[in-house]
MOPAC internal coordinates of N, CA, C and O (Angstrom, degrees):
PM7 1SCF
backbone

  N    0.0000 0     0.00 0     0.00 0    0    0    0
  C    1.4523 1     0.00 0     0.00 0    1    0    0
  C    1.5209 1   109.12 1     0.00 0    2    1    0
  O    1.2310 1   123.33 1   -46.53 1    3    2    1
  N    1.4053 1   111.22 1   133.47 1    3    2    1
  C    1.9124 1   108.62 1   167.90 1    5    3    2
  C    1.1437 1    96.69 1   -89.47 1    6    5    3
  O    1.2310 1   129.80 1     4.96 1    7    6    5
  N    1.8407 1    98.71 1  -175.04 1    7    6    5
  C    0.9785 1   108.73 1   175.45 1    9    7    6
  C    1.3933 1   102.24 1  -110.55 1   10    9    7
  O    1.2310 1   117.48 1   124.37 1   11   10    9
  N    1.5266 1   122.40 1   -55.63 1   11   10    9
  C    1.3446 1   123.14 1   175.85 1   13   11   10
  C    1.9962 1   112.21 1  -135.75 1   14   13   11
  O    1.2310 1   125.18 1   -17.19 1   15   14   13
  N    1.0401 1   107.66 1   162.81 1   15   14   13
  C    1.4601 1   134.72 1  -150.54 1   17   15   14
  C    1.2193 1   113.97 1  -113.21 1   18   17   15
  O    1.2310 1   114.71 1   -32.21 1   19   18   17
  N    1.4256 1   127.64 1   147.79 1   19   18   17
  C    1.5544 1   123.65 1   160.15 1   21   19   18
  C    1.5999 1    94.30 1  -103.92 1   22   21   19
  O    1.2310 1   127.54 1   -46.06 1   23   22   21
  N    1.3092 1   103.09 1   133.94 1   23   22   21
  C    1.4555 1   115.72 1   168.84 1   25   23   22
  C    0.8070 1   129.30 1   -83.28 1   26   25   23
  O    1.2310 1   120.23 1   177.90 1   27   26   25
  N    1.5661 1   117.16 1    -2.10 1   27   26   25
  C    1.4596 1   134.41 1   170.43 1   29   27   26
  C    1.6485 1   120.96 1   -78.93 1   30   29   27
  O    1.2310 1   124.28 1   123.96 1   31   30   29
  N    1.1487 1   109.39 1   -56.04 1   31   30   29
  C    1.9991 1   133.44 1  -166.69 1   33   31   30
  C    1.6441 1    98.99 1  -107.56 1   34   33   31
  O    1.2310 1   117.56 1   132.28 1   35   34   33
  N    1.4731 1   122.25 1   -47.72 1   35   34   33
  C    1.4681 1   125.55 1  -179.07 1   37   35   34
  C    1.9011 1    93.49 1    94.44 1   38   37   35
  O    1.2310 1   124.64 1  -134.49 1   39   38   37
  N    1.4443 1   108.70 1    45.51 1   39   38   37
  C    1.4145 1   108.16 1  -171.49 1   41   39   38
  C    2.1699 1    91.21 1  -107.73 1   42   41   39
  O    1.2310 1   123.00 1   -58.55 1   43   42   41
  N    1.6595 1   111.85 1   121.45 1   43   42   41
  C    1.1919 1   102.40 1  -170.11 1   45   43   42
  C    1.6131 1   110.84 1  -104.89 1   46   45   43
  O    1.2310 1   128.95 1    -0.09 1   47   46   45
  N    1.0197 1   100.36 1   179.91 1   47   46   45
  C    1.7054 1    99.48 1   165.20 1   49   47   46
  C    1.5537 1   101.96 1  -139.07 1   50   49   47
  O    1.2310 1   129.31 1   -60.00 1   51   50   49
  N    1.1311 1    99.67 1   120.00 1   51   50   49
  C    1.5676 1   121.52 1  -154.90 1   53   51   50
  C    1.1890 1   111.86 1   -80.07 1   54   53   51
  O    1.2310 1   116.55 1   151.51 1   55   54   53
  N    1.6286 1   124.17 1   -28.49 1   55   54   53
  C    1.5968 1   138.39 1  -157.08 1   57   55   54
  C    1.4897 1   115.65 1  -136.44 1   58   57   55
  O    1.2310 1   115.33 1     8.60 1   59   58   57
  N    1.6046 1   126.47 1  -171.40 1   59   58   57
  C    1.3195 1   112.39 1  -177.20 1   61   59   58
  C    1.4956 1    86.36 1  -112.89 1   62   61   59
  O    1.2310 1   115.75 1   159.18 1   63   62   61
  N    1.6016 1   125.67 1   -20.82 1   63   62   61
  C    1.4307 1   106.14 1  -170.19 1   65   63   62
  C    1.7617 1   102.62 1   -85.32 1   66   65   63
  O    1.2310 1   111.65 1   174.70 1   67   66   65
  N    1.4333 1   133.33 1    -5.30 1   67   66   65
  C    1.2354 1   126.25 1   164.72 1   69   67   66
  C    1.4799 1   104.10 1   -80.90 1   70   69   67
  O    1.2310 1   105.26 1   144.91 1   71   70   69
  N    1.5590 1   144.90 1   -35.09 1   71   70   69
  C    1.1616 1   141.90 1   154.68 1   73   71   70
  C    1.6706 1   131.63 1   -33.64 1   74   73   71
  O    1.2310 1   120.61 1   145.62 1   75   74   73
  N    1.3851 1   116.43 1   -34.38 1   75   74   73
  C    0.9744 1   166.59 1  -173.74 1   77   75   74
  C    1.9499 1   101.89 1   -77.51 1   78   77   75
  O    1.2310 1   126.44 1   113.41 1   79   78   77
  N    1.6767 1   105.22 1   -66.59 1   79   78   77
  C    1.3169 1    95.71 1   160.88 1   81   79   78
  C    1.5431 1   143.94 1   -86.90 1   82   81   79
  O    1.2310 1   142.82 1   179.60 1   83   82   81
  N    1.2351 1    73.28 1    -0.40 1   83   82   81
  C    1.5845 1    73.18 1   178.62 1   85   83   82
  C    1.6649 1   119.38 1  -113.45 1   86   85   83
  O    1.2310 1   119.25 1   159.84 1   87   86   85
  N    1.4601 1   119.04 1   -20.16 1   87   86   85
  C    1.2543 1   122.94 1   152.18 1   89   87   86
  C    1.5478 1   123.00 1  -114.17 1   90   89   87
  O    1.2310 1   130.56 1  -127.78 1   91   90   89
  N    1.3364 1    97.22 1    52.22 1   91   90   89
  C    1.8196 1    93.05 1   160.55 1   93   91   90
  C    1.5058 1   103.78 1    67.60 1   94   93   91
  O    1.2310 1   127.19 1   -63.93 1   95   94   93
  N    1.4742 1   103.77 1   116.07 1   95   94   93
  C    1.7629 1   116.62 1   166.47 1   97   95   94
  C    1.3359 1   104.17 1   -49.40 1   98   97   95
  O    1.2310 1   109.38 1   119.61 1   99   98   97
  N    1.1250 1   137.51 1   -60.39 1   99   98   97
  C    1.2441 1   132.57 1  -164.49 1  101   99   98
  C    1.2869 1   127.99 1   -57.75 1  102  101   99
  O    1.2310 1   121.39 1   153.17 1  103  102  101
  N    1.4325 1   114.94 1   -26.83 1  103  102  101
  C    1.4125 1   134.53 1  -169.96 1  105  103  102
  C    1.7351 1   105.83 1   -94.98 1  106  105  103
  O    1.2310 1   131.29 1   171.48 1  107  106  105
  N    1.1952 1    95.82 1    -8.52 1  107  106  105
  C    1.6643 1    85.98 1  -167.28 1  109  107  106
  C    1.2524 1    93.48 1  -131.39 1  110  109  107
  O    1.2310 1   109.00 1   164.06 1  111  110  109
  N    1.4659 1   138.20 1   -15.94 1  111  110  109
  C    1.5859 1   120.81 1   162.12 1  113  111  110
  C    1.4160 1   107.72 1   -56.09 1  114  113  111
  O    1.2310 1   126.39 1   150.13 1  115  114  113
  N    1.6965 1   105.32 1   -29.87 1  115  114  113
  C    1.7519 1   105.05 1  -155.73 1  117  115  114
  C    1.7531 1    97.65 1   -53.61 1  118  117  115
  O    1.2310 1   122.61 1   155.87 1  119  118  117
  N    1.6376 1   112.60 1   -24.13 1  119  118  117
  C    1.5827 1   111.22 1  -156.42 1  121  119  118
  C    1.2150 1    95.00 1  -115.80 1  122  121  119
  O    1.2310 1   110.51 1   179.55 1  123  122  121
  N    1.3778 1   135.44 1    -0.45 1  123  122  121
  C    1.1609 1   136.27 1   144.24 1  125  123  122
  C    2.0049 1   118.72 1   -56.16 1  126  125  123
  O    1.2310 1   121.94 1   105.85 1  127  126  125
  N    1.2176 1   113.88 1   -74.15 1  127  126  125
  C    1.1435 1   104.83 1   175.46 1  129  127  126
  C    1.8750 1   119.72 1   -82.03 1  130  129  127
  O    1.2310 1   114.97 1  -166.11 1  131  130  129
  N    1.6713 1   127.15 1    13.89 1  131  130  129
  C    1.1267 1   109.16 1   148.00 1  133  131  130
  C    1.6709 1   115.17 1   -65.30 1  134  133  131
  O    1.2310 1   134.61 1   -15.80 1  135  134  133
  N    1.8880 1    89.34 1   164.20 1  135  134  133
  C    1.2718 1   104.67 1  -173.44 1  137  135  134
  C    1.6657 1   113.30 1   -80.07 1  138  137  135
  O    1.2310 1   113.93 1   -37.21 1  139  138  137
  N    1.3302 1   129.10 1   142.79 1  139  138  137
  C    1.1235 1   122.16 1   159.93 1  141  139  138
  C    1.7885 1    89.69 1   162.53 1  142  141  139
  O    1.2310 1   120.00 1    11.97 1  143  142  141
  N    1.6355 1   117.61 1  -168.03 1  143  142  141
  C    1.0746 1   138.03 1   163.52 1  145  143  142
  C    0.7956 1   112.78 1   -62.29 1  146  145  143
  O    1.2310 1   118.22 1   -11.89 1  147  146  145
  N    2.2579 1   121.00 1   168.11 1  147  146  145
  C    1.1987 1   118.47 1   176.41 1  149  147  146
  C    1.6977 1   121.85 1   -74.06 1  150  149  147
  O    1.2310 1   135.08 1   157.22 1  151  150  149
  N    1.5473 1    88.43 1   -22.78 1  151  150  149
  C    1.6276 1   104.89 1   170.74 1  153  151  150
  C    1.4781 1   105.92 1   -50.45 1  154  153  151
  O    1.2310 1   119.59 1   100.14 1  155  154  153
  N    1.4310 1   118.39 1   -79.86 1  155  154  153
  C    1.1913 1   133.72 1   155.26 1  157  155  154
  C    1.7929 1   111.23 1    14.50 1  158  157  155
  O    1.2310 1   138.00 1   106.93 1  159  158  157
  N    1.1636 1    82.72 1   -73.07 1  159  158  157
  C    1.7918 1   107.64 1  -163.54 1  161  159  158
  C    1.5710 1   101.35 1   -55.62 1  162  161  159
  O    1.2310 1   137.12 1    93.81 1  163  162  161
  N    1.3195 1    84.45 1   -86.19 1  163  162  161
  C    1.9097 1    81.59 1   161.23 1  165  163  162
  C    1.5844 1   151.58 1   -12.32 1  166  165  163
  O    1.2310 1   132.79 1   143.57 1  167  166  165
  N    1.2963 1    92.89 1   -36.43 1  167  166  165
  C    1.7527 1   116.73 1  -171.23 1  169  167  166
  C    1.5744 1    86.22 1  -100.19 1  170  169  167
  O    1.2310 1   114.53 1   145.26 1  171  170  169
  N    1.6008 1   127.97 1   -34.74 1  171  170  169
  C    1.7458 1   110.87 1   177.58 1  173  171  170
  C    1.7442 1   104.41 1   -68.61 1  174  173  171
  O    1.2310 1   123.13 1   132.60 1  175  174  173
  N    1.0661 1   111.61 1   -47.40 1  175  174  173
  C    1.4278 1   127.81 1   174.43 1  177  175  174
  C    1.1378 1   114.21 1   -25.78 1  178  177  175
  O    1.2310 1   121.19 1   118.24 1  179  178  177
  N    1.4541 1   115.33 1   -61.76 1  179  178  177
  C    1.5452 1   125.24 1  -166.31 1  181  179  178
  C    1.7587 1    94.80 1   -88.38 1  182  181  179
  O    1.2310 1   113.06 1   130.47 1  183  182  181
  N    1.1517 1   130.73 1   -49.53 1  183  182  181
  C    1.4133 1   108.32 1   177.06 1  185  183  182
  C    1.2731 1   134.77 1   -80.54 1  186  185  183
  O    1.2310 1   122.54 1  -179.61 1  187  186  185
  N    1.7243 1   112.74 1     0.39 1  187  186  185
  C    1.1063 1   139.32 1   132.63 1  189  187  186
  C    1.7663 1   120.90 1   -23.94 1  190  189  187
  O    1.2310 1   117.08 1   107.25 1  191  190  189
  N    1.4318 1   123.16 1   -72.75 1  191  190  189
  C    1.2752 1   156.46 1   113.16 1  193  191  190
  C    1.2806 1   103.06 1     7.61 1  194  193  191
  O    1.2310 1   106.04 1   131.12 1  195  194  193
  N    0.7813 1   143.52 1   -48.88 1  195  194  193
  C    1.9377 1   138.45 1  -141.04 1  197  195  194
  C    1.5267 1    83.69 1  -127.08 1  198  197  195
  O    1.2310 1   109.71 1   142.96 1  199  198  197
  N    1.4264 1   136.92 1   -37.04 1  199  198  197
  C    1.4429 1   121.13 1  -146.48 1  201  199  198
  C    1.6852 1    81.58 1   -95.36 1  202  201  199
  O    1.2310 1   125.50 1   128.44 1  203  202  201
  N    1.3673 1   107.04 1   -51.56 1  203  202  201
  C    2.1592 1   102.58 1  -168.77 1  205  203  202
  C    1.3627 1   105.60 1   -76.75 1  206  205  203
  O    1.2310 1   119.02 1  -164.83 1  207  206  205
  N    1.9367 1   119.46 1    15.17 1  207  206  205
  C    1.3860 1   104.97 1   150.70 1  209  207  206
  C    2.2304 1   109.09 1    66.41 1  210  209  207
  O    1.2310 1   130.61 1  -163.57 1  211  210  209
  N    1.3088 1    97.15 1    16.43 1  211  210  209
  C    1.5876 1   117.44 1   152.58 1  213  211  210
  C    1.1870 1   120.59 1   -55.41 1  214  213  211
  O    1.2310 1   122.83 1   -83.79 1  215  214  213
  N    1.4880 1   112.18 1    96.21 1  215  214  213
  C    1.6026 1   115.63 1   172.42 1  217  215  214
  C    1.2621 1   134.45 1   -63.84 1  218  217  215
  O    1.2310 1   111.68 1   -53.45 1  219  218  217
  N    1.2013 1   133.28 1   126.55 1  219  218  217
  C    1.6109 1   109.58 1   178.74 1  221  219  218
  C    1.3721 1   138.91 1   -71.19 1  222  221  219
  O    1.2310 1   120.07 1   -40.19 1  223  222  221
  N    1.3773 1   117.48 1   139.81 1  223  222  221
  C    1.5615 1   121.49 1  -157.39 1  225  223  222
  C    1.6354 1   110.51 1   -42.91 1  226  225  223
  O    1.2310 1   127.56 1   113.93 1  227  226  225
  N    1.0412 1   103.05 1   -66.07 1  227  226  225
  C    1.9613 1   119.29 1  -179.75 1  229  227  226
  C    1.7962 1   113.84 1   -46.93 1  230  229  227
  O    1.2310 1   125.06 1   122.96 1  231  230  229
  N    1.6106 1   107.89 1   -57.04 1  231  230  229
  C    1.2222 1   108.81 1   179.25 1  233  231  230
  C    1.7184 1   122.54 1  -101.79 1  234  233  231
  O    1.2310 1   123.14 1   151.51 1  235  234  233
  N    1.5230 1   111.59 1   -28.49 1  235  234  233
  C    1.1923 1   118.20 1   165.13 1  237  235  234
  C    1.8031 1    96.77 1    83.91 1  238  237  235
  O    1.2310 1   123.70 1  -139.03 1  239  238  237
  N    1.4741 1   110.50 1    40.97 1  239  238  237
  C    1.4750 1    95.32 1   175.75 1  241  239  238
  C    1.3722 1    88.59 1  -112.26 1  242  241  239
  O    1.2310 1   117.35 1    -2.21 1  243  242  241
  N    1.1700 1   122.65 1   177.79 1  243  242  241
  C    1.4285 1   152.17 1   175.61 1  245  243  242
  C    1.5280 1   120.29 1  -118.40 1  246  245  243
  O    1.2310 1   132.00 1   -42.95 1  247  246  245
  N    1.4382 1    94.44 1   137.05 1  247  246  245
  C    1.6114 1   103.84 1  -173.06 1  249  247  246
  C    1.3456 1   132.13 1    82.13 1  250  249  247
  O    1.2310 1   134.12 1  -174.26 1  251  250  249
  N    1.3313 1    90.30 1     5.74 1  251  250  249
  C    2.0535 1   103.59 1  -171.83 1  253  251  250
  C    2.1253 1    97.57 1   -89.59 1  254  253  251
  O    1.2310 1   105.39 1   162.96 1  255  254  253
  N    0.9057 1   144.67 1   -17.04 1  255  254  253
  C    1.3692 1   118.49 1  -166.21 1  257  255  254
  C    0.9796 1   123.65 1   -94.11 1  258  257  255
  O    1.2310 1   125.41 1   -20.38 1  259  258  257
  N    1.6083 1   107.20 1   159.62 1  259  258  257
  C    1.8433 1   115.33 1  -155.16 1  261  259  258
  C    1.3674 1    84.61 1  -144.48 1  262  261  259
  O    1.2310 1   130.90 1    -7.39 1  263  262  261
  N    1.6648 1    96.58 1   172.61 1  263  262  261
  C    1.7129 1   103.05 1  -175.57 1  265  263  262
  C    1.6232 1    82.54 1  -121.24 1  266  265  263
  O    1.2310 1   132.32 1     4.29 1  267  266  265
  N    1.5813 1    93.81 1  -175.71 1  267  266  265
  C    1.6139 1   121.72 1   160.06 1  269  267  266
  C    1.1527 1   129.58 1  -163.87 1  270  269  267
  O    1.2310 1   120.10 1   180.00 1  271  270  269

């Protein structure tokens, strides 16, 4: 299971410690230890992602990620 997606290439990030590298520990514990579901979590994750303008690894576009 991922967590979130490029909607562009279909390039995922599968885990929280690859989340972790690629958008900054700091930014992604914050949505790690908020409260809510894993769904929840996910959907901060990815607009997390979209708001600090995180490109994706494979294609390098910006603004493409989605959860599921």
């Amino acid at each position: 299971m991922f967590i979130i997606k490029c909607s562009n290439c279909g390039f995922e990030i599968t885990d929280w410690k690859k989340a972790q590298f690629y958008g900054g520990t700091e930014k992604v514990m914050a949505s790690i230890v908020s409260r809510g579901s894993a769904v929840e979590k996910r959907r901060q994750l990815a607009n997390l992602f979209n708001r600090e303008g995180i490109p994706c690894l494979k294609c390098r576009k910006t603004d493409i990620w989605t959860w599921v």
